[in-house]
C-alpha positions in Angstrom: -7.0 125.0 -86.8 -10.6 125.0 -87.0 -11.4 127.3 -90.6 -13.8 128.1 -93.1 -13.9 130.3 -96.2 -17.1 132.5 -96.8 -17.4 133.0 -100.5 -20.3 133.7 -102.6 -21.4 133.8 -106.6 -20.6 137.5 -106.7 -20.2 140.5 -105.2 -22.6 142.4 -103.3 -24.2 138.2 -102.0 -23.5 139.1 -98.2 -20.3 137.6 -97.8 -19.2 140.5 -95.5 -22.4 139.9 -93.4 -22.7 136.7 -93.4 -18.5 136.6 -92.2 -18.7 139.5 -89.5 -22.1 137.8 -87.7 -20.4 134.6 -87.8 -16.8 136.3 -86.4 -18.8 138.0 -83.4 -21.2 135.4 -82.6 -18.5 132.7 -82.2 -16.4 135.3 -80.4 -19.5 135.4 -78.3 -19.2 132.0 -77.4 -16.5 132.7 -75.8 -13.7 131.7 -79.0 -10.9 132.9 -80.0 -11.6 133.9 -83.2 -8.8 134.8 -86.2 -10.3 137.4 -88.7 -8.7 137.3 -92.2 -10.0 138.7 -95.8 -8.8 137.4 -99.0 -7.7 140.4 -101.2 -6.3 143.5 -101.1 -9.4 145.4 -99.2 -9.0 147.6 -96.0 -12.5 147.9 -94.8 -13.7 144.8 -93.9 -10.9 144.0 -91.8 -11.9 146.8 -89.5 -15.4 145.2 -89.5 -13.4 141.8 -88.8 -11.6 143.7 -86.2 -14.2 145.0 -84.2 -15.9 141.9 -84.1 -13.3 139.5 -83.0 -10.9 141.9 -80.7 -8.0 140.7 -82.5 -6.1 142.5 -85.8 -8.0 141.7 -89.2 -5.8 140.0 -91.7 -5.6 140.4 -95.2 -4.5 137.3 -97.3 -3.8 138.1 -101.2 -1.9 135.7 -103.5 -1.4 138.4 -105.9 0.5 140.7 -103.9 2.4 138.2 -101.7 2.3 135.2 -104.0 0.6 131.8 -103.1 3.3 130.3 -101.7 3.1 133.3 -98.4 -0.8 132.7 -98.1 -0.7 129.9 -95.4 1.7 131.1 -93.7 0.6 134.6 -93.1 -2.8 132.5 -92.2 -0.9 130.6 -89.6 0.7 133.6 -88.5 -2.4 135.3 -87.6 -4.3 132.3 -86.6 -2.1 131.5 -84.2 -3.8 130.4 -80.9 -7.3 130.9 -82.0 -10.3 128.3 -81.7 -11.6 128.8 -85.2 -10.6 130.8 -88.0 -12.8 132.8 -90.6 -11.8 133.8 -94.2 -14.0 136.0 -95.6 -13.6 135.8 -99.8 -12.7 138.4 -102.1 -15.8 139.0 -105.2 -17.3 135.8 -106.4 -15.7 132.3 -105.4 -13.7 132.4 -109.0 -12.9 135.8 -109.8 -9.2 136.5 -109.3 -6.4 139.0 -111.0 -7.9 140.1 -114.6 -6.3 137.6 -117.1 -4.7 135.3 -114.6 -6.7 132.4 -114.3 -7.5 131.6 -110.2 -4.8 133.3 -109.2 -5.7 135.7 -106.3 -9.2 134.2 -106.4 -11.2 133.0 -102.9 -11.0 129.4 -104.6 -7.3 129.7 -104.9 -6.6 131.2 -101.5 -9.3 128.2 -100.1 -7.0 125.4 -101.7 -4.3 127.1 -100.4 -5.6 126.6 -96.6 -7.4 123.4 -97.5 -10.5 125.0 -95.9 -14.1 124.1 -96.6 -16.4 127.1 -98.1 -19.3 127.6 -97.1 -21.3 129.9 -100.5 -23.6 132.9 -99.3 -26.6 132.8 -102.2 -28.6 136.5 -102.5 -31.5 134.6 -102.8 -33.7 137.2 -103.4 -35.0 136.5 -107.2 -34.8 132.7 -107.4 -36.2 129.6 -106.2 -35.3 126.3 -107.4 -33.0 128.0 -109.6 -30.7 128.1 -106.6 -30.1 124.4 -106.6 -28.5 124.9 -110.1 -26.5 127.7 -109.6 -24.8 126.1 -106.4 -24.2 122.8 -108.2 -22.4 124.6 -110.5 -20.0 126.5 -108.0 -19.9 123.4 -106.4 -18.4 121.2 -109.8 -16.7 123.9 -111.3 -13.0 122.8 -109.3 -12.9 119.6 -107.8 -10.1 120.6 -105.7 -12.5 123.2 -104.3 -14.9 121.4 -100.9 -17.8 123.5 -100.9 -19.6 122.6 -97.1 -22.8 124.2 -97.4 -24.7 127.0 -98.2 -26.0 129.9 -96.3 -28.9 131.8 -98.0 -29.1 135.7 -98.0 -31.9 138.0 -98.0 -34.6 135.3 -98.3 -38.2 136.9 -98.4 -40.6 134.6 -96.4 -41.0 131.3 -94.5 -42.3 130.1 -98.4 -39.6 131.2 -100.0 -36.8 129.4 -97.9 -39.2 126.2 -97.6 -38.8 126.6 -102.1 -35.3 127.3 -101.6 -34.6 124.0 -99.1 -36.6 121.9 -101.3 -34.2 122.5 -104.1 -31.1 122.5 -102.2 -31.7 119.1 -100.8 -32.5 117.8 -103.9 -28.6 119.1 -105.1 -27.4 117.1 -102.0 -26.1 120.4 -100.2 -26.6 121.4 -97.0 -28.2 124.5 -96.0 -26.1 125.6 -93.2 -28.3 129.3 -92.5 -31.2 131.5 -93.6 -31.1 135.1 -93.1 -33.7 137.2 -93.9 -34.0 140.6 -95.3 -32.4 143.3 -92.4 -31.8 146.6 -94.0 -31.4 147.8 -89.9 -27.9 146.1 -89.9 -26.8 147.7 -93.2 -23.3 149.4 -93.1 -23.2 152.9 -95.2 -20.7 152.4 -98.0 -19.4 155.8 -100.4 -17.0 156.0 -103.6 -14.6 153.2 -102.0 -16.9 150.8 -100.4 -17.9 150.7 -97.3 -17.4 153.4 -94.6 -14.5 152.9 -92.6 -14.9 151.0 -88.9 -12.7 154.8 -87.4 -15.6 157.1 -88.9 -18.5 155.7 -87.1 -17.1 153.7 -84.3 -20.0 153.6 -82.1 -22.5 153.2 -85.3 -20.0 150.2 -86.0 -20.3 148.4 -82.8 -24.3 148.4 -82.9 -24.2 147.5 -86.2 -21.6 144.7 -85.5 -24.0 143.1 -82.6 -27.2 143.1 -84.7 -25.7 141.0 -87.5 -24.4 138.7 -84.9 -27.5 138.4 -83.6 -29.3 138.0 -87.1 -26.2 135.0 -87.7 -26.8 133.3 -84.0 -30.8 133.5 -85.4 -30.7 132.3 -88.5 -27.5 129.7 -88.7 -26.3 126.8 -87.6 -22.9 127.7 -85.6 -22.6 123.9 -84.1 -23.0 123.0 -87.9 -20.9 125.7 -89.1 -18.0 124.7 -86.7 -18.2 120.8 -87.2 -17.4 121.8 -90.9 -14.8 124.1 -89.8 -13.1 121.0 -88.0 -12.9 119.0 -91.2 -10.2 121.4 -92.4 -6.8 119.0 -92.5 -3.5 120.4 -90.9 -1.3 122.6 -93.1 2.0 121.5 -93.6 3.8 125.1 -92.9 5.4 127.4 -90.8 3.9 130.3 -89.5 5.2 133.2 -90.9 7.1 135.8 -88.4 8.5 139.5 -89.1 11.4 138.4 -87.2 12.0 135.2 -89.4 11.4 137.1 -92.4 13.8 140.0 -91.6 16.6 137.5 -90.8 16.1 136.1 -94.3 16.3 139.4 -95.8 19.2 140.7 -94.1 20.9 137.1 -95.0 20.1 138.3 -98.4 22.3 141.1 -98.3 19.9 143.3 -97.1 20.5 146.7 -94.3 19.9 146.7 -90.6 19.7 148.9 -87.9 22.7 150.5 -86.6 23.2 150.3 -83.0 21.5 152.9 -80.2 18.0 153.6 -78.8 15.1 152.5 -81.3 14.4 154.9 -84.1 10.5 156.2 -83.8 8.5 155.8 -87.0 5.5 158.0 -86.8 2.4 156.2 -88.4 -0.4 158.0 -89.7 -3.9 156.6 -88.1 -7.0 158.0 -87.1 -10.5 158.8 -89.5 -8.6 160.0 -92.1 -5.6 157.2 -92.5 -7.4 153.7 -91.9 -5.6 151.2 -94.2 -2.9 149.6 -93.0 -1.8 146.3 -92.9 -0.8 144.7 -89.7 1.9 142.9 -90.8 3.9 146.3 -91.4 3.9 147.6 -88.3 5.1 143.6 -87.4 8.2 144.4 -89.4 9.1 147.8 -88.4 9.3 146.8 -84.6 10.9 143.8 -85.8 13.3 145.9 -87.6 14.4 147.7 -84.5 12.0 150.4 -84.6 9.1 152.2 -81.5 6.5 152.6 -83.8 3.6 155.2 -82.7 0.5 156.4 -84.5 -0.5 160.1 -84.4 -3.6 161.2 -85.8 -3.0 164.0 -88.5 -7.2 165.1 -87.8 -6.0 166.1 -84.1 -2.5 166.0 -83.4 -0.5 169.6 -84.0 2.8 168.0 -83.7 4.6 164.6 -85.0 5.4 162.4 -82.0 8.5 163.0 -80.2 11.7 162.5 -81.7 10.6 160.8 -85.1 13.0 159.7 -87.1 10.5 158.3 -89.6 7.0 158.8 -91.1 4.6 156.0 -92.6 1.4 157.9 -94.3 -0.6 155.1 -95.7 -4.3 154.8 -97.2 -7.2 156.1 -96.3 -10.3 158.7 -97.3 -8.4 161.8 -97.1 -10.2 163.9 -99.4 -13.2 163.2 -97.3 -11.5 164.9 -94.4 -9.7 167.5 -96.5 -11.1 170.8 -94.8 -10.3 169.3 -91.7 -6.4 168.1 -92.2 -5.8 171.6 -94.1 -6.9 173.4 -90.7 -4.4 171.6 -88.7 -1.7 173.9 -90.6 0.8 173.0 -87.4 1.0 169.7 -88.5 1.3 170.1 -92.0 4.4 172.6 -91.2 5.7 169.7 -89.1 5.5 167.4 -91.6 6.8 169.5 -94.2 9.9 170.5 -92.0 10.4 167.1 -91.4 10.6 166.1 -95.4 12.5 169.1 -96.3 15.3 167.9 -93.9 15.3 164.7 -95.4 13.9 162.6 -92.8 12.7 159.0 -94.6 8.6 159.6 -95.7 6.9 156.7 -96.9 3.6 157.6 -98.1 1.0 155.5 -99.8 -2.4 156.7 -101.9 -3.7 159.0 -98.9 -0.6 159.9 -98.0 0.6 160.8 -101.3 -2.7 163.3 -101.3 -1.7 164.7 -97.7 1.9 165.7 -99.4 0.4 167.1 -102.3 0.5 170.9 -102.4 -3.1 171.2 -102.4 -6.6 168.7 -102.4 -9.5 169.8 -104.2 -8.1 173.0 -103.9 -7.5 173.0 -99.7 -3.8 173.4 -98.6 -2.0 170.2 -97.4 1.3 169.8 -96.8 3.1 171.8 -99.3 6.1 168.9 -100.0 5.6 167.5 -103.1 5.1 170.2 -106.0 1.6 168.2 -107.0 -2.1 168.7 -106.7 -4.5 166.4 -106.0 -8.5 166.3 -106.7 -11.5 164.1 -106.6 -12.5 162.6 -110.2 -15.2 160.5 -111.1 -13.0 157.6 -112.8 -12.2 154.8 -110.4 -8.8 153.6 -110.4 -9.0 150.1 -109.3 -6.5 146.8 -109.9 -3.1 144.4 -109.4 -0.2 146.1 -110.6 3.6 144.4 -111.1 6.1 147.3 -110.4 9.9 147.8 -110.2 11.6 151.0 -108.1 13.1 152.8 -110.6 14.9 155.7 -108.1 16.8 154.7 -104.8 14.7 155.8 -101.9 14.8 155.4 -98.1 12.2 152.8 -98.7 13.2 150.5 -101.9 16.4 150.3 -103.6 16.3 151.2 -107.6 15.4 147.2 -109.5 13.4 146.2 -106.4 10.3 144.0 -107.8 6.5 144.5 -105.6 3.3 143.7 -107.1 0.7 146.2 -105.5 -3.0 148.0 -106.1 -4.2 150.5 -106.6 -8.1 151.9 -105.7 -8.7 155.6 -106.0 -11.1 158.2 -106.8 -8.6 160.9 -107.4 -6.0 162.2 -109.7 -2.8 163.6 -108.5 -1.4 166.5 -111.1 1.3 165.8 -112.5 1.9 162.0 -112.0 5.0 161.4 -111.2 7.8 163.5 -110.5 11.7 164.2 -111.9 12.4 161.1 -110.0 9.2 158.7 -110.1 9.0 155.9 -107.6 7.7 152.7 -109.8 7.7 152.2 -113.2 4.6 149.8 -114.0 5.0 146.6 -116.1 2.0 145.1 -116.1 -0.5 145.7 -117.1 -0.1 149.2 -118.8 3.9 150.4 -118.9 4.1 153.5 -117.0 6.0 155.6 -114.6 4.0 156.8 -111.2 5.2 158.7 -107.7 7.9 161.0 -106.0 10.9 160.5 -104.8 13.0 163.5 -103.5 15.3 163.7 -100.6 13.6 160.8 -98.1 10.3 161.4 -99.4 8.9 158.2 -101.5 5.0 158.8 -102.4 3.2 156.8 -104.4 -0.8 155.4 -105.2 0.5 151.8 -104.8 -0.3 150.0 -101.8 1.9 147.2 -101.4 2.6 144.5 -98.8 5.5 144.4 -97.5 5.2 140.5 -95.9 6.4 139.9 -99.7 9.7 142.3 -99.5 10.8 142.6 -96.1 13.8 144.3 -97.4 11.9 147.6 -97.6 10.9 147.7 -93.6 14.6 147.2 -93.1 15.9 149.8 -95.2 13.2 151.9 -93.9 14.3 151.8 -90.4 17.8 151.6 -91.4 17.0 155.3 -92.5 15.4 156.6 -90.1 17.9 155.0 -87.5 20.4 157.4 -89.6 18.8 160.2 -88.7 20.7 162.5 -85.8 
């Protein structure tokens, strides 16, 4: 498989530029193209998404642990002509106080995939030449392929910047100028989501592919791609993964027609992880999204509800007028029907959000705040739930703007062990709610006793 990893110094270089032009122009060729994103980050997989046709993959040695990170590439890669990682912050910067892991280095070594290094080279010259050399020695075990320079501001400058790059011995593999025309609006949470500006998206998606096809080398940029060895490693499958579990001891599915798990989608609830819905149809279930913005009714005979991450409280007005489906969903809880609800759907069960109405079920209140919430978090269920028995072990994240009043409840649904001890979330009757997103490709034991609950329901 055909790969590279886009990294850069730092954050805010252009890796998510420089990786979506490079997705869509080589889809444009006429390639399959595999999308994936080191880290725990929704956004950019939409981005990926959009400019590949295929589901944008997220590949985080934190959450899932090194050992799942090829794998879930191969999973996802499957079938593809070329594959594109796009890198998480700067090439080194991983989980605060452990050392690579989690980093785009680590998750390159782990896929034994060239990186190519996106330089903002907007304030430097020669300079450049010493600050890749030292990306480039800082990890042997790192193959860095090339570099492709950002936001470079004239045909003198990038001669400057050539000069001193060939003198380093490292290929310049593209040039892209200054283009605020293709810049994608960002708010409190990074960019704004591919579902909130679909058509804004897609014109924005084909100008940076045209600025990559302009400015870089794609038949250099693949030749690299195909000096990534073989990985020695089966592809991970939700059906594989499942079988392991439930040789572990874990639930299943009792016999009869496929339970329905409702899935929360739309403007309002974009992150998801693709692998989850993998699992809950490998688990036995029909899973449908509904979209709480429109839809005044949960799908038709649910027998489960997955409310996952999103921008909520950007939507609030509008999720508080659709009060049919807020009853529904309410109803649906208070009979005990399995809930699992994740950051935005934790703030859509709240009683209220910044002071609009939502769904009444948990005896909380939920509001905007200017502190940023943001990192890794090892956790352990500390009250049984439809979706994780007490003493199961995740490592999640959580990234929010918002506080949730109180926060926990009589039952929480994690206690946190690193790196601050507390306890966070809700469980009561089916409902588990919680700001940590977690991936379940790590503990396929919590699809199955999901849809082992909702399959109990009449």
């Amino acid at each position: 498989m055909p790969r590279l990893v886009i990294a850069a110094p730092s954050s805010g270089s252009g890796k998510t530029t420089v990786a979506t032009g490079l997705m869509a122009a080589f889809s444009e060729r006429g390639l399959a193209v595999s999308p994936h994103k080191a880290g725990p980050d929704y956004i950019d997989p939409g981005y990926h998404a959009l400019a590949t046709g295929r589901p944008g993959r997220n590949l985080d040695a934190f959450m899932c642990g090194p050992e799942l990170v090829a794998p879930l590439f191969a999973h996802g890669a499957a079938g593809c002509d070329l594959a594109v990682v796009e890198g998480v912050m700067g090439l080194y910067d991983g989980a605060a106080g452990r050392g690579e892991l989690a980093s785009t280095a680590q998750v390159a070594k782990l896929l034994r995939a060239p990186v190519v290094l996106v330089v903002d080279a907007s304030s430097q010259s020669r300079s450049v030449a010493a600050l890749v050399h030292g990306f480039a020695s800082f990890d042997p075990q790192v193959r860095l392929g090339g570099v492709i320079l950002n936001k470079v501001g004239s045909d003198r400058h990038e001669v400057m910047l050539r000069e001193a790059l060939e003198e380093a011995g490292m290929p310049v593999l593209g040039v892209l100028r200054r283009a605020p025309q293709v810049a994608t609006p960002a708010r409190h949470l990074g960019l704004v989501p591919v579902a909130e500006r679909r058509a804004d998206a897609v014109a924005a998606v084909a100008a940076l592919a045209e600025q990559v096809r302009q400015g870089c080398d794609l038949d250099a940029l693949m030749a690299l791609a195909r000096t990534a060895p073989s990985l020695d490693c089966e592809p991970w499958s939700p059906a594989s993964a499942l079988a392991h579990t439930r040789g572990s001891g874990g639930g299943a599915p009792g016999s009869g027609a496929a339970p329905v798990i409702a899935v929360a989608g739309g403007a309002a609830f974009t992150f998801s992880y693709a692998e989850h819905a993998e699992l809950l149809t490998a688990a036995g279930a029909d899973v449908v999204t509904f979209d709480p913005l429109r839809d005044e009714a949960l799908p038709a005979a649910t027998t489960g509800l997955v409310i996952g991450g999103g921008f909520p409280e950007v939507y609030a007005p509008e999720l508080s007028a659709n009060a049919p489906l807020r009853a529904a969903v309410a109803r649906f809880a208070e009979a005990g029907g399995p809930v699992a609800a994740e950051c935005a759907g934790l703030l859509y069960l709240a009683r209220s959000l910044d002071g609009k109405p939502m769904c009444g079920v948990l005896d909380a209140d939920a509001r905007m705040s200017e502190r940023l919430t943001l990192g890794y978090r090892e956790a352990v269920a500390v009250s049984d739930s439809a979706l994780a028995a007490n003493g199961t072990r995740l490592r999640g994240h959580e990234f929010h703007r918002t506080v949730v009043e109180p926060g926990a409840g009589a039952a929480p649904a994690w206690g946190f062990t690193h790196p601050e001890r507390r306890v966070e979330g809700f469980v009561q009757q089916g409902v588990h709610a919680s700001y940590l997103h977690t991936h379940w490709a790590a503990e396929p034991s919590v699809a199955l006793r999901f849809v082992a609950a909702a399959a109990a329901r009449p």
